[in-house]
KEKOLNU-769577 format. One record per atom (N, C-alpha, C): residue in one letter; x, y, z. Coordinates in steps of 0.2 Angstrom, whole numbers, plus 5000, padded with zeros to 4 digits. Example, Ala and Ser with C-alpha at 12.3 -4.5 7.8 and 13.67 -1.06 7.14 Angstrom:
BEGIN
a506649725039
a506249785039
a506649845039
s506449895035
s506849955036
s506450005039
***
This chain:
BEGIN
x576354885303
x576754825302
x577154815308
x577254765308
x577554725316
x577854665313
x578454655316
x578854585317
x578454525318
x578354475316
x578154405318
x578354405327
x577754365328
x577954355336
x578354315338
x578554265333
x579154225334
x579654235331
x579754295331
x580454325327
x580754335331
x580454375340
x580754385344
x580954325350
x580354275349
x580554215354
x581154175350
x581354185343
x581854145340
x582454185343
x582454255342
x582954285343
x583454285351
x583054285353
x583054265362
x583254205365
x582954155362
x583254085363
x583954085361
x584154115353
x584554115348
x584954155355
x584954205355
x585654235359
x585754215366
x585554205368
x585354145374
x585854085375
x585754055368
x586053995367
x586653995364
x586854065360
x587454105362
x588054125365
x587554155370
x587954165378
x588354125383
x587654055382
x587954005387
x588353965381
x588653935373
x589053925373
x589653945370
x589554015373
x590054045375
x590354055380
x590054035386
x590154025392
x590553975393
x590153915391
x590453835390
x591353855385
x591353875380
x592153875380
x592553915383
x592353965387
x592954005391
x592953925397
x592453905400
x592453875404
x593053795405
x592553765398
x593053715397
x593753705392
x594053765389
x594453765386
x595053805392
x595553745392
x596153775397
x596753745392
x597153795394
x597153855398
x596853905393
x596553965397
x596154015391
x596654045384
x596354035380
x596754065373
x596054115370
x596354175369
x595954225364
x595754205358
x596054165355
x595754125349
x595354095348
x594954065354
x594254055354
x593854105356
x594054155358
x593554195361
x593354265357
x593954275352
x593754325347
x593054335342
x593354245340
x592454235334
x591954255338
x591854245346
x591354255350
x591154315350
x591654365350
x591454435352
x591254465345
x591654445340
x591754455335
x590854455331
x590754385331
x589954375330
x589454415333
x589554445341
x588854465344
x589054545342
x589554565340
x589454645338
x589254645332
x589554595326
x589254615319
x588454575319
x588254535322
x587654515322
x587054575328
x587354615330
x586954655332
x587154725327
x587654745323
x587454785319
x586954775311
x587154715310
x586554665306
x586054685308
x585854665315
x585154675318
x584754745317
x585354785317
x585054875319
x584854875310
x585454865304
x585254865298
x584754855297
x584454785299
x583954755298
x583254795299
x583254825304
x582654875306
x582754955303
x583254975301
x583554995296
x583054995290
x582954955287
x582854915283
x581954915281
x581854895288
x581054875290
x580654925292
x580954975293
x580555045297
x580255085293
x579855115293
x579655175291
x579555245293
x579755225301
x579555305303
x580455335302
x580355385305
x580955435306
x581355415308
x581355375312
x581955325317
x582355295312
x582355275306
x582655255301
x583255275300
x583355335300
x584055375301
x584355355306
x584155375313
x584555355320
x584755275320
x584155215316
x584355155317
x585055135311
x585155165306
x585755175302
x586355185303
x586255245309
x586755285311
x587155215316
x586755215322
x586755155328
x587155085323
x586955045319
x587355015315
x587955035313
x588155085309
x588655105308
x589255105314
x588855145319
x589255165325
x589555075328
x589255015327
x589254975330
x589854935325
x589754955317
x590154925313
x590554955316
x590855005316
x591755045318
x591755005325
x591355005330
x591854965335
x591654895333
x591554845329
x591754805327
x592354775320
x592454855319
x593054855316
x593654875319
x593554895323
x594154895332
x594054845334
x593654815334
x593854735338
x594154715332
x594054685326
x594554645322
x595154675321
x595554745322
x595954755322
x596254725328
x595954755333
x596354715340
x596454645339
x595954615338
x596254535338
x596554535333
x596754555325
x597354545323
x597954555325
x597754595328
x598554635334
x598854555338
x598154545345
x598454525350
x598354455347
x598154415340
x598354375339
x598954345332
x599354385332
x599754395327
x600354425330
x600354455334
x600854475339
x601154535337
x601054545328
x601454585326
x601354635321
x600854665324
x600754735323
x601154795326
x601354835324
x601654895326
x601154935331
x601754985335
x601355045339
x600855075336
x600855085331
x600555145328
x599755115325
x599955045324
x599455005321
x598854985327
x599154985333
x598754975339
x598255035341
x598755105341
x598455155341
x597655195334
x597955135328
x597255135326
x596755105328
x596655035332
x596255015333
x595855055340
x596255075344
x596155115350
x595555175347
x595855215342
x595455265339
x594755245336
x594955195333
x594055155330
x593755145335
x594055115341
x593455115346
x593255165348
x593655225350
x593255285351
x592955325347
x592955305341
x592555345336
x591655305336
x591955255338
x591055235337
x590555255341
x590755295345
x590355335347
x590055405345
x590655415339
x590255475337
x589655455331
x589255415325
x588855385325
x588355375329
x588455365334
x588055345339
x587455395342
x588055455345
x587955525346
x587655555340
x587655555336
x587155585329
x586555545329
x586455495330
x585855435331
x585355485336
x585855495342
x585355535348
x585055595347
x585655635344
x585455715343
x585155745336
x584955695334
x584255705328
x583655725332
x583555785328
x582955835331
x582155795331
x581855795337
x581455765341
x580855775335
x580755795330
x580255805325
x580355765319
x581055725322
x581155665316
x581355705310
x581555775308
x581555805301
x582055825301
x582755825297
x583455835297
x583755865291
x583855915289
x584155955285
x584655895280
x584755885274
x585355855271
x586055875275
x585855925273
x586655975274
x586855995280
x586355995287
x586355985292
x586555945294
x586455895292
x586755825295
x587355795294
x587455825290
x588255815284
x588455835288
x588655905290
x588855945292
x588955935301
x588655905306
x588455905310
x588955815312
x588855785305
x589255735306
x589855735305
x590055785303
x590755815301
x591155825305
x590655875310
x590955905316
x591155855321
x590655815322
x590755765326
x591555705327
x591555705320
x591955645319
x592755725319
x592855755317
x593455795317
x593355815326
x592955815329
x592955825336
x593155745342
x592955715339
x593155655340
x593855645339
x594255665335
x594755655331
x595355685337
x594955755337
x595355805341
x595355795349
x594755765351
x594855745358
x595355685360
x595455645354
x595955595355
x596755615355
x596755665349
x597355715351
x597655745357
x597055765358
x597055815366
x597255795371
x596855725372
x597255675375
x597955655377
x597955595370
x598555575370
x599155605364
x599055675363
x599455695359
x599955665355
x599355605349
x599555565344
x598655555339
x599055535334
x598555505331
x598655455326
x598455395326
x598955325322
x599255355315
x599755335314
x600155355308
x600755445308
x600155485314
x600455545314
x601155525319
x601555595316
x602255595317
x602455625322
x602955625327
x603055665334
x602555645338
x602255585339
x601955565346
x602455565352
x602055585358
x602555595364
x602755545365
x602155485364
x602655425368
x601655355367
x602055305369
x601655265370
x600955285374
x600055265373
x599655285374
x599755255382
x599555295387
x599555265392
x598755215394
x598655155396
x598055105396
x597655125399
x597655145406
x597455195411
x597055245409
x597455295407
x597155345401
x596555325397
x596655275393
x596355265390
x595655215390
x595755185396
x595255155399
x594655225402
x594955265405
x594755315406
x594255355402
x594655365398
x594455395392
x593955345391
x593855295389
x593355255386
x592755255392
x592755245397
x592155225402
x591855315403
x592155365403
x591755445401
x591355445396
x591655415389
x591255415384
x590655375382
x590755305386
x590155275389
x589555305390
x590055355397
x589355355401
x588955445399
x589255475395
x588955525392
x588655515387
x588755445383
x588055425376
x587355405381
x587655365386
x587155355393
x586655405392
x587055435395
x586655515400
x586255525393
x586655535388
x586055585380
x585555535380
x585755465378
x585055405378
x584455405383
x584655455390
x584155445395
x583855525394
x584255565392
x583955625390
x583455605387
x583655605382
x582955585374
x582455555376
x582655495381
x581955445382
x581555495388
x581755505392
x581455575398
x581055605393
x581155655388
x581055705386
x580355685378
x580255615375
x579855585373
x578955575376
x578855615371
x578455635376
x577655565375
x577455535369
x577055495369
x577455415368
x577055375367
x577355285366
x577255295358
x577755265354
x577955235347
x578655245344
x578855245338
x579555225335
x580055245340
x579955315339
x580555345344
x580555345350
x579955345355
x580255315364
x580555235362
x580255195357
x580655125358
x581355155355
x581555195351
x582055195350
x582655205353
x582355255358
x582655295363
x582655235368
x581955195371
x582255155375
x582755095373
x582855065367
x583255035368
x583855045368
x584055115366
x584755145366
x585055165372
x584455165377
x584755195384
x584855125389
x584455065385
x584454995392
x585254965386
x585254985381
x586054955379
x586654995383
x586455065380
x587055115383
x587455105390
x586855105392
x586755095399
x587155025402
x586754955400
x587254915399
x587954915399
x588154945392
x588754895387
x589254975394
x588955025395
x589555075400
x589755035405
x589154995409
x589054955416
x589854895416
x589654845409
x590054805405
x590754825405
x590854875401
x591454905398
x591754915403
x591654935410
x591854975414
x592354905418
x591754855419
x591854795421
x592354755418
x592354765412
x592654725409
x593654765408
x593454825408
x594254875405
x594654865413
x594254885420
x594654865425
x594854805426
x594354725424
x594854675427
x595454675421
x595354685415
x595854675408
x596554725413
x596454785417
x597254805420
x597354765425
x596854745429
x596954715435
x597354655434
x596954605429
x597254535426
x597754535419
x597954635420
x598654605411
x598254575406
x598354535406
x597954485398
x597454425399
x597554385406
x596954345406
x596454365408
x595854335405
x594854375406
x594454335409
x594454275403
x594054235405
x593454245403
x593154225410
x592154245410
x592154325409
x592554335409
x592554405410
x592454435404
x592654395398
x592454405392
x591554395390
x591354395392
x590554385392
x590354455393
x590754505395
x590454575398
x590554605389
x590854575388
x590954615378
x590454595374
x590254535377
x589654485371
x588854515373
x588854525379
x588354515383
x587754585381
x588054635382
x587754705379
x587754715370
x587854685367
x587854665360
x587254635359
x587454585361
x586854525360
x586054545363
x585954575370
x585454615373
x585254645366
x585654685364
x585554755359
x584954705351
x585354645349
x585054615344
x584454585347
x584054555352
x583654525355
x583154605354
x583454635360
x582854705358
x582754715351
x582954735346
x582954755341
x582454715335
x582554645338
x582154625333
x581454605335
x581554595343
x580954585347
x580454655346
x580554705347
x580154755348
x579754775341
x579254785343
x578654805337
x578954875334
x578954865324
x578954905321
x578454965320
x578555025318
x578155065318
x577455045313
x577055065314
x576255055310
x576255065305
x576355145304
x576355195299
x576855245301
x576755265294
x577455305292
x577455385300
x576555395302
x576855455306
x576855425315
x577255355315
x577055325323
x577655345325
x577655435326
x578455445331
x577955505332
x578355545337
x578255595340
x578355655337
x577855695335
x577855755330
x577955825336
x577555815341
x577555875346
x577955865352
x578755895351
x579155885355
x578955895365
x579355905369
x579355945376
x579756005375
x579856035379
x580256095379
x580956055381
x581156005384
x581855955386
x582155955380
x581755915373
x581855885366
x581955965363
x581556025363
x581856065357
x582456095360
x582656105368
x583156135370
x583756095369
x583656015368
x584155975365
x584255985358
x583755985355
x583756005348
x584256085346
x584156145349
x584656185348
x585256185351
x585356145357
x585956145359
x586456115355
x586356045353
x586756005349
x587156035344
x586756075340
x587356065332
x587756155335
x587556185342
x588056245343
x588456215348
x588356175352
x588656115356
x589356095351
x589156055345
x589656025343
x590056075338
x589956145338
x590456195335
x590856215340
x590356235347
x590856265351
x591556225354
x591356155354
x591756105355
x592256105352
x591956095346
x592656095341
x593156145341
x592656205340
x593256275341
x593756275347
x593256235353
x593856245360
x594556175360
x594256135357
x594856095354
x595456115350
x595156135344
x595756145340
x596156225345
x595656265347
x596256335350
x596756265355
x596656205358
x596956185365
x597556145362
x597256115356
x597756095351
x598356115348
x598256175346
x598456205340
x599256215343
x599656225350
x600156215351
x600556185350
x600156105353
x600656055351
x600456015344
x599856035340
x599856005332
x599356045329
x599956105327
x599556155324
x599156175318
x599156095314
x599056085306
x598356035310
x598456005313
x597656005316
x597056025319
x597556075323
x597056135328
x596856175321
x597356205319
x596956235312
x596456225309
x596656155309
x596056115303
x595256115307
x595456095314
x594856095318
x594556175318
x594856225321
x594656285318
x594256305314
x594556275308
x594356315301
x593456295301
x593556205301
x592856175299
x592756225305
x592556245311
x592056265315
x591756325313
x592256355310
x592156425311
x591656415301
x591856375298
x591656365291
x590856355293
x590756275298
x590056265298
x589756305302
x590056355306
x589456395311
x589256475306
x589656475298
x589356535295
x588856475290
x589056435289
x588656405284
x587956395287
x587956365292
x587256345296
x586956435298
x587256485299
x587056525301
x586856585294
x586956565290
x587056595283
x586256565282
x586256495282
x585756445280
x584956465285
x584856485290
x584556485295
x584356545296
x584856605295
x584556675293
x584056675285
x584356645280
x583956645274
x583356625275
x583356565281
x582656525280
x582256575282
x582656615290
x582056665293
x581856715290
x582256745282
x581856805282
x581356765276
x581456715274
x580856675271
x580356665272
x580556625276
x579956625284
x579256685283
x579756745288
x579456815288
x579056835282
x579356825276
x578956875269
x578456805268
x578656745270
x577756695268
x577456695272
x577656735279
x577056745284
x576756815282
x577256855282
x576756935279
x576156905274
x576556885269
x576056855263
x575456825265
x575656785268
x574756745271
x574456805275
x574956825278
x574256875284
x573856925278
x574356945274
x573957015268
x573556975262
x573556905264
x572956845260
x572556835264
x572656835270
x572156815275
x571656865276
x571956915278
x571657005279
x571457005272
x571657025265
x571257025261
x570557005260
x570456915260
x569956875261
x569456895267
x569656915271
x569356925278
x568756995277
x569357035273
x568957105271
x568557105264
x568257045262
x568057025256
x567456995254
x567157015250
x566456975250
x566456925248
x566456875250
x566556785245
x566056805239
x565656825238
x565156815231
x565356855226
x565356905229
x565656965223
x566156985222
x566756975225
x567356985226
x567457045226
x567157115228
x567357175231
x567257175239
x567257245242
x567357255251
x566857215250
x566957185259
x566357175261
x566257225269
x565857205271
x565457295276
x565957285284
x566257235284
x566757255288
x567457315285
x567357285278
x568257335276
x567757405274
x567257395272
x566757465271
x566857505278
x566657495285
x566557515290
x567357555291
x567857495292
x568357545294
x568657595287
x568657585282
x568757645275
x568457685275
x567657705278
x567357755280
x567757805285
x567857755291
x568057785298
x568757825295
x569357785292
x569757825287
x569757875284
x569257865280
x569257935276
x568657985279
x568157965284
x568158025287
x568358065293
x568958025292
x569458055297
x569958095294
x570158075289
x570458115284
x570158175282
x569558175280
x569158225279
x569058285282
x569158275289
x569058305295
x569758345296
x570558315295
x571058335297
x570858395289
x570758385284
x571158405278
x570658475274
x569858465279
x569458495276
x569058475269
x569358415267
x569158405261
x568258385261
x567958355253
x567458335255
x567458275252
x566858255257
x566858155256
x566158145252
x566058075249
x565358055245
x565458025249
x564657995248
x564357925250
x563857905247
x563957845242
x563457815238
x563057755240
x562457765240
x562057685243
x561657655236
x561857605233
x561557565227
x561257505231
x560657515228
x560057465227
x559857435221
x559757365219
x559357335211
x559057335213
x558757375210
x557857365209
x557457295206
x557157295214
x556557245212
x556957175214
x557457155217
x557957105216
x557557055220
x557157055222
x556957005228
x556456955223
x556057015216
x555556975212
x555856935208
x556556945207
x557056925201
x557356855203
x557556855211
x557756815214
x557156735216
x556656785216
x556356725217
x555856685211
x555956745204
x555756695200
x556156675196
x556656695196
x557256655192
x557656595196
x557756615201
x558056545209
x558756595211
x558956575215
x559456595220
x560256615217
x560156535212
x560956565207
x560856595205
x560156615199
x560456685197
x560156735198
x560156755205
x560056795208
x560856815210
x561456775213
x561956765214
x562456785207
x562256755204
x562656775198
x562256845194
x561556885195
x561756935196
x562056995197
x561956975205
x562557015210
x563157015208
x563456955203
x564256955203
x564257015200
x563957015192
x563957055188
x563757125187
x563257135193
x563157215195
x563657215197
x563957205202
x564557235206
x565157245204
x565357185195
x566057205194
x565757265190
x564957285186
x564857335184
x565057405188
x564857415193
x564857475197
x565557465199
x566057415200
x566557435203
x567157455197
x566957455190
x567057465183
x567057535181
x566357565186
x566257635185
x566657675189
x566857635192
x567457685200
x568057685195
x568357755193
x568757765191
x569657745194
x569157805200
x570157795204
x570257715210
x570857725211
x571157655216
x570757655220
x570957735224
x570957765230
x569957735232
x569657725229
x568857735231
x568557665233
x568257655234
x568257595237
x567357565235
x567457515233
x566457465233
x566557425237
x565857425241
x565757365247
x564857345244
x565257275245
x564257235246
x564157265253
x563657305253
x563257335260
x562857315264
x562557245260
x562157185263
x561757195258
x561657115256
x560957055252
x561057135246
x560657155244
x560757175235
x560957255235
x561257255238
x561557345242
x562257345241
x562257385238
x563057395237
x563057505239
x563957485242
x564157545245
x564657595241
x564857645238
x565357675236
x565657725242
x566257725243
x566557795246
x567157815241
x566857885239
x567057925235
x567757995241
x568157985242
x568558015245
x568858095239
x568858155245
x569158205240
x568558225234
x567858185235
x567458215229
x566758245229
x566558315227
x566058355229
x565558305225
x564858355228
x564358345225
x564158325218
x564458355213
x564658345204
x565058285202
x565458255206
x565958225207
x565558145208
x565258145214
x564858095213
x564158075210
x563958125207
x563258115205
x563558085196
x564158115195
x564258075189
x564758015190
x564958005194
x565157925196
x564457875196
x563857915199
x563457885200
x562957865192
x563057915189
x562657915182
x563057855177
x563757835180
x564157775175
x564057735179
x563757725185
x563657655187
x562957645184
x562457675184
x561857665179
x561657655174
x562357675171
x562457665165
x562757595161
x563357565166
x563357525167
x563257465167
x562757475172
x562157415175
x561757405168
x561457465165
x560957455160
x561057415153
x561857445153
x562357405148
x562457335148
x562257285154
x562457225156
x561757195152
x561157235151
x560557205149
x560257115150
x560357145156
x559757075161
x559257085161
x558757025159
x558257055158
x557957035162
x557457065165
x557157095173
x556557145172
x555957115168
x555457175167
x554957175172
x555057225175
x554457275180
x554257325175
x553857355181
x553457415178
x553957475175
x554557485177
x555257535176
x555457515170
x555257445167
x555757435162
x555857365160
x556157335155
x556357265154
x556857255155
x557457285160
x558057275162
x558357305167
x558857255171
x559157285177
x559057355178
x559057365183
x559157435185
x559457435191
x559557515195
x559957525200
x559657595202
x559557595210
x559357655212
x559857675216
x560057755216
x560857765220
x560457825224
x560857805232
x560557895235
x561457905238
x561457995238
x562058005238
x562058055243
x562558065247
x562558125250
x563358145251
x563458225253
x564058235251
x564258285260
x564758265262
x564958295267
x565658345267
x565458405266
x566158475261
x566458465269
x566458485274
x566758495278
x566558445285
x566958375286
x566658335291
x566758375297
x566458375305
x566358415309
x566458365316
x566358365319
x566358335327
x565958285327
x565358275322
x564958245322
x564958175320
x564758115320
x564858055321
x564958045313
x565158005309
x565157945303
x564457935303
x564257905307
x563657855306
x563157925303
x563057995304
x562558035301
x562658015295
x563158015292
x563458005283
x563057965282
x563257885283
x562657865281
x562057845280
x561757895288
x561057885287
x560757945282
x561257975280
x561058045275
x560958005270
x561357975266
x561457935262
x560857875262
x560857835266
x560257785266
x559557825267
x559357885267
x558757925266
x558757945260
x559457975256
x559357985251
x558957935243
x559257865246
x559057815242
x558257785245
x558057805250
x557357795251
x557057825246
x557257895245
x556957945243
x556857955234
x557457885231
x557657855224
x557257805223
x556957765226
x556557725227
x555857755229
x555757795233
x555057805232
x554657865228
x555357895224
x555057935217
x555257885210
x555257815212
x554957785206
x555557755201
x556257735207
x556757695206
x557157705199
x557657665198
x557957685193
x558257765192
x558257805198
x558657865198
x559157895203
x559257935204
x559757955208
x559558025212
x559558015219
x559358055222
x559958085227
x560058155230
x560558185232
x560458195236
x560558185246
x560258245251
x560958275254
x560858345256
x561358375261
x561558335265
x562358325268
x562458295274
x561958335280
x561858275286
x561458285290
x560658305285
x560358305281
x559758325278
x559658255278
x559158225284
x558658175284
x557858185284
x557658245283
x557058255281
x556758265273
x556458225272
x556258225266
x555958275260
x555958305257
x555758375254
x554958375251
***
């Protein structure tokens, strides 16, 4: 989605024609009076935060936030302008009332500052945000305290705000929304929503500092008359609406930058510890001369740095037990046959090397049982392939039905073979585990006639090792896989037993 292209050649003429006539009444209106030139300034600030609503409004990617924020920050200093010119056109406003207008100005920079320091993945917590706008605006508060040790309406200010100061005060705060605007666009690492957003944050900021700066010294240098000079108020406003509606909207919802720089996430964690520490160092500087403020400031830091840090600890051990969980789903799957959902010959292989490690420490004796269906290749091909596979399901929940204990383990050993490791169990031990998976199988009554019979069957060869020795794993099983040769070549459907290391045949 994209703006019409003559949205932004309208908008450009439009500000344009604007500018110069507002040029034309400072020029030709003498002697200069503020009364003409308030509607002026007055318009190009709410028509640039219209502008920002506007896109606000039209966007879909994650800048939506930031462009809300931007707006708002623009309405508060467009609600310090109409405070000031009721003042300086009405004459009769109080001290105190001047000093609120002074404070709106400098608050809309904190809006602003929350616009920039939204985390570069576009994703913001509710209660994050809340909380982080909190901090902002009470720091805000307190830095104007710090200052001028007053705040509009509060009681025991030292004295009138000094202009100086406070021009001061304004051209710093300028040029550090600057600096963060230039950060974020530096640190943007691909082209769409958020580099345009950044960039156009940083050619205003950048501007309206340049402006302000221009505009706050002649206003001490000339007391009260401006003039053209008045055009440095209108001027970065009005830029700000031309960009904004000129510049193309996001496509789709994901046309911002998902994979920060290491700039953007160390911006990212510095901000909301950034705006605690601050606050905490305010209110201790405060708390002397306005100690129901520094307190206040206090409390909220030290409140939001256990909430955030309460919230953050929870997420991480959540984190950790859903990553345990997936790894001990992943490992499980990994160690698993997809077809028949017992071992498969990788978790066979190390449960072997296990338990004949065990064996060996404890003296105890280990089984090994090799199972083969008999004939399965004739089954398979005259029946088809699935039910050959749904065979297999069914043998295997059989035989792993006949495994009594947890501790023992069944593996698909490959294609129609399946393995038992019997831990802790002699020769008697397994030969009757072996006679219940025969039994088993036969109980399932598939019908599979060969010359043995009209039904499934299973040939099992077993070997037993009483005391494992020095000697590899790998004999077990070759003692074992002789045994079942030797189940199979006396005529299948039995169970055949050899001594560990007995590979010759009797």
């Amino acid at each position: 989605m994209k703006p019409k292209r003559g949205l932004g050649r309208i908008a450009t003429i439009l500000g344009g024609g604007f500018l110069l006539l507002f040029a034309l009444c400072l020029v030709w209106i003498k002697p200069y009076n503020m009364a003409y030139s308030y509607p002026f300034q007055l318009a190009a600030a709410y028509g640039a935060a219209a502008a920002c609503a506007w896109r606000t409004a039209k966007t879909r990617s994650a800048t939506r936030l930031g462009w809300a924020l931007v707006s708002a920050g623009i309405l508060l200093w467009a609600a310090g302008l109409s405070v000031a010119a009721w003042e300086d056109l009405t004459r009769h406003a109080a001290q105190e009332f001047a000093g609120l207008s002074d404070l709106i100005f400098f608050l809309y920079g904190v809006p602003v500052m929350l616009a920039l320091s939204l985390p570069a993945s576009g994703r913001e917590e509710r209660l994050f945000a809340w909380m982080d706008g909190l901090q902002a605006a009470i720091t805000g508060c307190t830095v104007y305290v710090a200052l001028f040790s007053a705040l509009p309406f509060m009681q025991g200010a030292d004295g009138p705000i000094s202009a100086t100061l406070l021009v001061q005060t304004y051209n710093v705060e300028n040029l550090l929304l600057a600096a963060a605007a230039t950060i974020r666009l530096l640190a943007e690492r691909v082209p769409g929503e958020r580099r345009r957003f950044y960039g156009l944050m940083t050619a205003f900021l950048w501007c309206y500092a340049i402006c302000a700066a221009w505009y706050n010294h002649a206003t001490l240098a000339m007391q009260e008359q401006t003039g053209l000079y008045d055009l440095l108020v209108a001027f970065p406003l009005v830029a700000l609406a031309i960009g904004v509606l000129s510049a193309p909207l996001a496509e789709q919802e994901g046309d911002f930058t998902i994979e920060a720089r290491a700039l953007s996430r160390l911006v990212d964690g510095i901000v909301p510890v950034l705006y605690t520490f601050a606050l905490a160092t305010l209110g201790v500087f405060v708390i002397r001369g306005h100690f129901y403020w520094g307190a206040l400031s206090l409390i909220v830091a030290l409140t939001v740095f256990v909430i955030r840090s309460t919230v953050l600890q929870s997420r991480l051990l959540r984190s950790e037990r859903a990553l345990r969980e997936a790894h001990d789903r992943l490992e499980e799957i990994a160690l698993t046959d997809a077809l028949t959902g017992v071992a498969n010959r990788r978790r066979f292989d190390s449960k072997l090397y296990e338990e004949w490690n065990r064996a060996r420490r404890s003296h105890s004796p280990l089984s090994l049982l090799l199972i083969d269906i008999d004939f399965f290749k004739a089954l398979n091909d005259r029946q088809g392939h699935q039910a050959g596979d749904q065979c297999l399901m069914r043998v295997a929940a059989a035989l792993q039905c006949a495994m009594l204990r947890e501790g023992d383990l069944l593996a698909r050993y490959g294609g129609e073979e399946f393995a038992a490791i019997l831990a802790d169990t002699d020769r008697h031990g397994a030969e009757a585990v072996a006679a219940r998976m025969q039994t088993a199988v036969r109980e399932l009554h598939l019908e599979h006639g060969t010359q043995i019979g009209d039904c499934l069957s299973v040939s099992i060869g077993i070997t037993t090792c009483v005391a494992a020795m020095e000697e590899s794993f790998e004999l077990l099983i070759e003692t074992a896989d002789r045994a079942l040769y030797l189940a199979k070549a006396r005529g299948r459907d039995r169970v055949e037993h050899l001594l560990y290391g007995e590979v010759e045949a009797h």
